[in-house]
C-alpha positions as CSV (number, residue, x, y, z in Angstrom):
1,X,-3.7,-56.2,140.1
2,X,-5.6,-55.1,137.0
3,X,-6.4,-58.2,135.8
4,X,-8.0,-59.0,139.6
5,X,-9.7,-55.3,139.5
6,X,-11.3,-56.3,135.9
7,X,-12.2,-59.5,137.0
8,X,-14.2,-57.7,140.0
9,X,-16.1,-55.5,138.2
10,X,-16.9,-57.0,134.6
11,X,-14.3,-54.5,132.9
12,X,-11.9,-55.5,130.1
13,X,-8.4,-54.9,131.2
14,X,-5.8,-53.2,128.7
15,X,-2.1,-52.5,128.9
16,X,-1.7,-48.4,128.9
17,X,0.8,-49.2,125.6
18,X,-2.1,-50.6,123.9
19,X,-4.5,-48.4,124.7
20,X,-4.9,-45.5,122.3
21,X,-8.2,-43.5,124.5
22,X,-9.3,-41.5,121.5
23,X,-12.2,-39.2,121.7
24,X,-14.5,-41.3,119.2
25,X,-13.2,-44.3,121.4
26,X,-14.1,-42.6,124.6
27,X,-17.1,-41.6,124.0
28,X,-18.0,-45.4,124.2
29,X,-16.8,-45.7,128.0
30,X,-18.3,-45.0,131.1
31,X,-15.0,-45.3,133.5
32,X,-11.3,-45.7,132.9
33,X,-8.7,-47.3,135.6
34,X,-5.3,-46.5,135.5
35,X,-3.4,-49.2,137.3
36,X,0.2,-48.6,138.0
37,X,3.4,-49.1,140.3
38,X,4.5,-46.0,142.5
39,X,8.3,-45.4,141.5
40,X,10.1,-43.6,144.1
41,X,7.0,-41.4,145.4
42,X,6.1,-40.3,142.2
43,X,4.6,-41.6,138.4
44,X,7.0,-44.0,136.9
45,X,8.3,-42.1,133.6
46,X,6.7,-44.7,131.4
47,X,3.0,-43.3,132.5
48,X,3.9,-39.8,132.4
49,X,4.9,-40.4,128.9
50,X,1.5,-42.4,127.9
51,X,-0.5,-39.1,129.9
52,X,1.6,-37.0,127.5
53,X,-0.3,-38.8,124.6
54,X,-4.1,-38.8,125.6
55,X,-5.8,-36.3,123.5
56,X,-6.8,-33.2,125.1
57,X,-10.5,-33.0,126.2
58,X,-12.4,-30.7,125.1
59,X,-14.6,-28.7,128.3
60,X,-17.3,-30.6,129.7
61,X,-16.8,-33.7,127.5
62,X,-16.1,-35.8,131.1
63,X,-19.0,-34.2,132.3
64,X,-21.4,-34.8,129.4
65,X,-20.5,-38.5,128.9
66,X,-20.4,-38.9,132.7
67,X,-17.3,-39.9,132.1
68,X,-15.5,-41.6,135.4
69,X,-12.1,-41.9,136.2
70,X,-10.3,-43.4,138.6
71,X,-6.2,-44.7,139.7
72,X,-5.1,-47.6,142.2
73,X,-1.9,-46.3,142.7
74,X,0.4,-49.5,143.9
75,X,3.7,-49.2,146.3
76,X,6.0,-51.5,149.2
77,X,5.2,-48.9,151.8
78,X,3.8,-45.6,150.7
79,X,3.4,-43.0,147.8
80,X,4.3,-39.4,148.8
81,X,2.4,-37.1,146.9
82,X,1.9,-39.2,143.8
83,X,-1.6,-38.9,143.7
84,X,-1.2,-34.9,143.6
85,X,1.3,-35.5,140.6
86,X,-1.6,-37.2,138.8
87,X,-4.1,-35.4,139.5
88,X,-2.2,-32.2,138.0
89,X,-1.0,-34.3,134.8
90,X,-4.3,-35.5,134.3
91,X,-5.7,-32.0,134.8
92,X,-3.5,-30.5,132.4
93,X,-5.1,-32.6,129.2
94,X,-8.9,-31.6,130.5
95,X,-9.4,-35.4,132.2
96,X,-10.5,-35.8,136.1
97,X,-10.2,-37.9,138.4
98,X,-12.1,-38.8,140.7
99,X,-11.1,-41.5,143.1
100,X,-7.5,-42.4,143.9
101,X,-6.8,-45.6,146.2
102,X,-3.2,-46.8,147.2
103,X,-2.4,-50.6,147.6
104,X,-0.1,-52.0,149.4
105,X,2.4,-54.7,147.9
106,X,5.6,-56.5,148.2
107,X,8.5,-54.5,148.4
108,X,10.6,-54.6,144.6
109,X,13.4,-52.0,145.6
110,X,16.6,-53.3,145.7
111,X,19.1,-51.1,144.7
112,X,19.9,-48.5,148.0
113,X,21.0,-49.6,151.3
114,X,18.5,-50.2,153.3
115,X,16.0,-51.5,150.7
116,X,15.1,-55.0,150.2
117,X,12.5,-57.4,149.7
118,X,10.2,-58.4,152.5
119,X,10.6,-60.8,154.9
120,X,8.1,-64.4,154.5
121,X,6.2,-63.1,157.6
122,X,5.3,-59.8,156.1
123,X,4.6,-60.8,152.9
124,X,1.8,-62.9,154.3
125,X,0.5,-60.0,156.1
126,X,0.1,-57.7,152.8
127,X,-1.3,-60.5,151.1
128,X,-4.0,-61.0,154.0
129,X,-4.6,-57.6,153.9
130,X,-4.9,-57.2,150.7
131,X,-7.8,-59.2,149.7
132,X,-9.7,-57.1,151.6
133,X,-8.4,-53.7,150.7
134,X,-9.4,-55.0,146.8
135,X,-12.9,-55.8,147.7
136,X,-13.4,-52.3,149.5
137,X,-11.4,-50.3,146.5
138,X,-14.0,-52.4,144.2
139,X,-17.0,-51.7,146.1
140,X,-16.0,-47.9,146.1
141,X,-15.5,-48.0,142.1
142,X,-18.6,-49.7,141.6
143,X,-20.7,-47.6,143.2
144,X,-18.3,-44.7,141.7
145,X,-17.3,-42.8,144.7
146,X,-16.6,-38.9,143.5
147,X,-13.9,-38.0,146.5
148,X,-11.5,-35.1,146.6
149,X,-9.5,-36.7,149.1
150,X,-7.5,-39.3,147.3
151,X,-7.9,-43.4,149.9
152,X,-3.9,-43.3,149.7
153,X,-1.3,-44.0,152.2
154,X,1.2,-40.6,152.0
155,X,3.7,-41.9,154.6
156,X,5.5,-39.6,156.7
157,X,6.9,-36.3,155.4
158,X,5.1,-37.1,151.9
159,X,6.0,-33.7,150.5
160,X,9.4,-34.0,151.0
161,X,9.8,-37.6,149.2
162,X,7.8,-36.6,146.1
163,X,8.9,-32.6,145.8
164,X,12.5,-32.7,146.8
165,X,14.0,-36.8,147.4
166,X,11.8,-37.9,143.7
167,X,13.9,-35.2,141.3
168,X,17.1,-36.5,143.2
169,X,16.2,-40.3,142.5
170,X,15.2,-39.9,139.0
171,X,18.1,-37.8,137.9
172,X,20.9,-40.1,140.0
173,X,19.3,-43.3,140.1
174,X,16.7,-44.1,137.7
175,X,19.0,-45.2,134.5
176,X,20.8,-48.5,133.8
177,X,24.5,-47.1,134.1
178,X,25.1,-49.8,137.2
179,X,23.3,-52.6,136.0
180,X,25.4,-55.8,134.5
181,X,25.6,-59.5,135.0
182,X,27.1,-61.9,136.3
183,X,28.2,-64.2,133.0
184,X,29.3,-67.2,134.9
185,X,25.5,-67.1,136.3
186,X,23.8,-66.2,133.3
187,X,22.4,-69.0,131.4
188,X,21.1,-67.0,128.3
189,X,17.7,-67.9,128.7
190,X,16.4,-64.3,127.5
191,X,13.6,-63.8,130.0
192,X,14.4,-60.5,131.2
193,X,14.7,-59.1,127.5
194,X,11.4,-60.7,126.9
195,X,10.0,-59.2,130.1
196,X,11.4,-55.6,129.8
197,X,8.3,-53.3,129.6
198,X,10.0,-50.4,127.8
199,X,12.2,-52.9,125.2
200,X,15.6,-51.9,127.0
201,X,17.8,-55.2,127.1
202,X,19.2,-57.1,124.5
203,X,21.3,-60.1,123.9
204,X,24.4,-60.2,123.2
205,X,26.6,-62.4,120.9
206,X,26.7,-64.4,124.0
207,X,23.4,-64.4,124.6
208,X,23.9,-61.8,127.9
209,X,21.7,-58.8,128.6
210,X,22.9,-55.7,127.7
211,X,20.6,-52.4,128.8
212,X,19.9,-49.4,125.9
213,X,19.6,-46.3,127.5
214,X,16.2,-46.0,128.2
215,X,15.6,-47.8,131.9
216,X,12.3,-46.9,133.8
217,X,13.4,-48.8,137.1
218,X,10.9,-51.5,137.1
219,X,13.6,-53.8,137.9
220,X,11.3,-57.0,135.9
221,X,14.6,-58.2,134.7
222,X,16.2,-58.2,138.3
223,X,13.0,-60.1,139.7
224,X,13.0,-62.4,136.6
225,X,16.4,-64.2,136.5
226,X,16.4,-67.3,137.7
227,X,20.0,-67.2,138.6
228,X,20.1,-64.5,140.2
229,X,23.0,-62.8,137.7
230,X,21.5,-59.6,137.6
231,X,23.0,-56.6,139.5
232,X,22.8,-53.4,140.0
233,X,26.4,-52.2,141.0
234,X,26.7,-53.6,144.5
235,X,23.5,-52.7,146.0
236,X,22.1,-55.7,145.4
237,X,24.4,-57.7,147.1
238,X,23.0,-60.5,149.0
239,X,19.4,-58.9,148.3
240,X,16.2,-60.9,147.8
241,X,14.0,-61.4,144.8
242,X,10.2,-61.4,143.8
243,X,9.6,-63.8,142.3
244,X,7.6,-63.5,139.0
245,X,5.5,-65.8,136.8
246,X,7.1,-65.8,133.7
């Protein structure tokens, strides 16, 4: 999605690790995209940790370098009231914000009842749609559209999932506790280790994944296997899989 966005309108992507936004640094920019996944209607804990580390801006520096800022905020279905969440994060360090889009993608979430991947027929749908909803999101950016109201899908009862059903999911769910593998499946090929954003899994002795502690719910590793031998207690029972490049 970043790369695609970059590609669109002549900007150098960067992965948020990487990027260390100084104020020396920053005064060479004229906009800034933050790109991310929507983690159970709210920021994944990752990019509130890398928001936590800009440097604070001092009053009317955005204004005076005419600074623009923007967030395509990506989800299955909908975001709650992420985009609020941001804003105020964002806020709180002196940045703005000015636009905020929502894109629609393939459903990742696997581990509740009720929550698979999508079926062949809707995937082909999203991907229709979205081609279009990238060109229109890249038209706004480039002519730097300044809107209070953020181009987001909520969903229904958007308050609810992000103020009340988020703190619930993050203190129950989002953690590694019920993730292992199946060994007679795993082939010790090491991808998701490799592929683990936040440097969680290791292999073993037997060359079997083994999660640290520190899960953000991105569920790469799940997506990754190409046996399948990755589970999250049972939830994942019979699920599907995204498959990713790797």
């Amino acid at each position: 999605m970043a790369k695609v966005l970059a590609e669109r309108l002549g900007e150098q992507e960067s992965k948020m690790e990487k990027a260390l936004l100084e104020i020396e640094y920053l005064k060479s920019l004229n906009s800034i995209g933050l790109i991310f996944p929507v983690y159970g209607w709210g920021l994944p804990l990752a990019v509130e940790q890398w928001i936590d580390r800009l440097p604070s801006l001092p009053v009317g520096f955005a204004a005076q370098q005419a600074l623009y800022v923007y967030s395509v905020l990506t989800c299955g279905d909908d975001i709650g009231r992420t985009d609020a969440l941001l804003r105020q994060r964002l806020a709180a360090k002196g940045w703005p914000l000015q636009a905020v889009f929502s894109v629609q993608m393939r459903n990742t979430y696997v581990c509740l009842p009720g929550f698979d991947t999508d079926q062949p027929d809707l995937v082909e749908t999203k991907e229709k749609v979205l081609q279009e909803r990238l060109k229109a999101i890249a038209a706004c950016i480039d002519r730097r559209q300044d809107s209070t109201k953020a181009d987001v899908t909520p969903g229904s009862f958007p308050w609810l999932k992000t103020y009340v059903l988020r703190p619930l999911f993050n203190s129950w769910l989002t953690n590694d506790r019920h993730f292992h593998v199946d060994t007679k499946q795993c082939i010790g090929c090491g991808r998701c280790e490799r592929l683990c954003p936040l440097h969680n899994i290791r292999l073993t002795k037997e060359n079997a994944p083994e999660w640290m502690g520190h899960c953000t719910h991105c569920l790469a590793c799940y997506h990754v296997c190409p046996k399948h031998a990755i589970r999250y207690g049972l939830f994942t029972k019979g699920k599907g899989q995204v498959r990713i490049n790797f």
